[in-house]
N, C-alpha and C positions, 0 to 999 in steps of 0.2 A: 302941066308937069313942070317943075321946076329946072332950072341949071344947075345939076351937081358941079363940083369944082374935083371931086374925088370920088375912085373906086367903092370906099368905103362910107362913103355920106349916100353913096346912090343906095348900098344895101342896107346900110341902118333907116333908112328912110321908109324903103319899102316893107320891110322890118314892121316899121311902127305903126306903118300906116295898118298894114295888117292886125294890129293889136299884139301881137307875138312879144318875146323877151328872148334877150339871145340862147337863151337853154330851149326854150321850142324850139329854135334852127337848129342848134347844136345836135337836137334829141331828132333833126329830120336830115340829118347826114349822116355819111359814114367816111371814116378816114383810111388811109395807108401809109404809116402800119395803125391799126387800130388804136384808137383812143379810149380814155375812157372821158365819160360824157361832162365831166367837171374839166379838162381839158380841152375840149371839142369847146364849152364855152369861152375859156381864154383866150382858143384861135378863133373864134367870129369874132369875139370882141377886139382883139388884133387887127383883123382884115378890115371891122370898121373904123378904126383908128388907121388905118392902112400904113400898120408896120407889116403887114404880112400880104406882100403883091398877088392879086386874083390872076388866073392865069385860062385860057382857054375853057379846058376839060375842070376848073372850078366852075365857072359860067355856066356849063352845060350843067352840072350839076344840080347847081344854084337853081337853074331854069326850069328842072325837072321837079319841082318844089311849087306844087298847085296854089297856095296860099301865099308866095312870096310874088308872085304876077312877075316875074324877073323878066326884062326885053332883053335877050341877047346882043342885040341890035344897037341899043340905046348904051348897055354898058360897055361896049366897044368904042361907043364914040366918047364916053366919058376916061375911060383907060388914054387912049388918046389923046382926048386933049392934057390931062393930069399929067402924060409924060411929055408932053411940050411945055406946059407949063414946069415943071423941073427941068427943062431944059435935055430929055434922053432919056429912053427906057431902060431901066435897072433891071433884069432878067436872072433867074437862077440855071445856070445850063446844067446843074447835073445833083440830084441829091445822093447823100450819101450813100454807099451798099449800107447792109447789114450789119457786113464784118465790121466798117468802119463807127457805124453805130454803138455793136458793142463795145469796143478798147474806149473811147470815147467816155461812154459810159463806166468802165471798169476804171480810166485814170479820175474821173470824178467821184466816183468812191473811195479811190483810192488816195487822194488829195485830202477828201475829208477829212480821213481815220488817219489820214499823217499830221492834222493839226491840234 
C-alpha cells in the first residue's frame, strides 16, 4: 500500500483502484441537508482535492461503503500526518443553522437581481 501525503489522494486512490468515478461514490452516499447527486459529485471531487476536510463521522461513512475497502485506521493516520505536514489542523467547529442558511441564500439572490 502506498504513502498517501493526503486525505484526499488516500480516497481517490481507493476510488480507482475500485474502478468507480466520483458519481458512483457520490450515488453511494447521502448528504445533510440533502444534495442532489451532481452536487454530491462536486463534493467528492472537493474532498479528493482536499479543499473539503474529511472528518470522523465522514470516515465512518466513507467505511460503511463495501466496494471503497476504506481503513478507518489508515485514514486517521494519513489525516495526521497531512495536518503536521501543514503544520496544525484546520477544523470546522460549527456549521451553519438553517435559518442562517437561508438569508445567506436570499442575500445571494438577492445580490444577483440588484446587478
Amino acid at each position: 500500500m502506498p504513502n498517501y501525503v493526503t486525505p484526499g489522494q488516500y480516497v481517490r486512490h481507493l476510488r480507482q483502484v475500485a474502478g468507480m468515478e466520483p458519481l458512483d461514490l457520490a450515488l453511494s452516499i447521502d448528504t445533510v441537508p440533502p444534495l442532489p447527486a451532481r452536487s454530491r459529485v462536486l463534493l467528492i471531487e472537493a474532498v479528493e482535492a482536499d479543499l473539503v476536510p474529511l472528518h470522523a463521522q465522514d470516515a465512518a461513512a466513507l467505511a460503511a461503503i463495501p466496494w471503497l475497502a476504506l481503513d478507518r485506521a489508515e485514514l486517521a493516520a494519513v489525516i495526521e500526518g497531512f495536518d503536521r505536514l501543514r503544520g496544525g489542523a484546520i477544523r470546522i467547529i460549527r456549521a451553519p443553522t438553517l435559518a442562517e442558511r437561508r438569508i445567506a441564500d436570499r442575500n445571494v439572490v438577492r445580490a444577483g437581481a440588484a446587478q
